[in-house]
N, C-alpha and C positions, 0 to 999 in steps of 0.2 A: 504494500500500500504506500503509494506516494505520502509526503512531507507535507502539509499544508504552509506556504508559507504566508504570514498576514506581512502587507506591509505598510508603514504607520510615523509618523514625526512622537507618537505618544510614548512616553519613557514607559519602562516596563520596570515593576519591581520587581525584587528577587527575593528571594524566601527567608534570609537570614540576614540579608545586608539592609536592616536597618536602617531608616534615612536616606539611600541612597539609591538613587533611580538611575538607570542604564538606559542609555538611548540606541534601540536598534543599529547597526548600522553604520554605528560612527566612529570614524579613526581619530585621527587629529595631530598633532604635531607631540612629541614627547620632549620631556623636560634633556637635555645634554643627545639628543637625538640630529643629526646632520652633520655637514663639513664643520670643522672648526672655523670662527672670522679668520681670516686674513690680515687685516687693517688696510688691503688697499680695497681701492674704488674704482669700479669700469669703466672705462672712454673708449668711446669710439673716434677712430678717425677716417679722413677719404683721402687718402695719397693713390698717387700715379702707380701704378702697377711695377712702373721699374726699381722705384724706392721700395715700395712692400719687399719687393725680391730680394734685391741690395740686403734689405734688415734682414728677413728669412736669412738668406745664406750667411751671414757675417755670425749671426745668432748661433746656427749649427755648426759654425766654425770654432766658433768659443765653447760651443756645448754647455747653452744657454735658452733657456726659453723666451720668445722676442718680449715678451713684457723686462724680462729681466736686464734685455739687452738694452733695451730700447732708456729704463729705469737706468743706469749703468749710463749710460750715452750724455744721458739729459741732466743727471748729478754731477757730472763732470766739470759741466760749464762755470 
């Protein structure tokens, strides 16, 4: 015999938890759950194809990822 499934936004209690209501359904983010920060911040840019290159190659030359190189480049100055 098939599962009957209901499905509902209405919390469901549970038999011993007290207080606390379970909502179907729902994940949600958890507490120390994903990548750790960083501290840097995304930018985009629009360069000419030849520069994009130039950086690519110069990057895998140093065996560097282009943010790093690029980061590395621009602290220089």
């Amino acid at each position: 015999m098939k599962k009957r499934i209901v499905y509902t936004d209405e919390p469901i209690v549970i038999g011993r938890r007290v207080g606390r209501d379970i909502l179907p359904a729902r994940g949600g983010a958890r507490p120390g759950a994903g990548r750790p920060p960083s501290g840097n911040k995304p930018v985009t840019l629009r360069l000419p194809p030849r520069l994009i290159a130039a950086v690519r190659r110069d990057a895998k030359r140093t065996g560097h990822t282009m943010s790093e190189f690029v980061a590395a480049r621009l602290s220089r100055r």
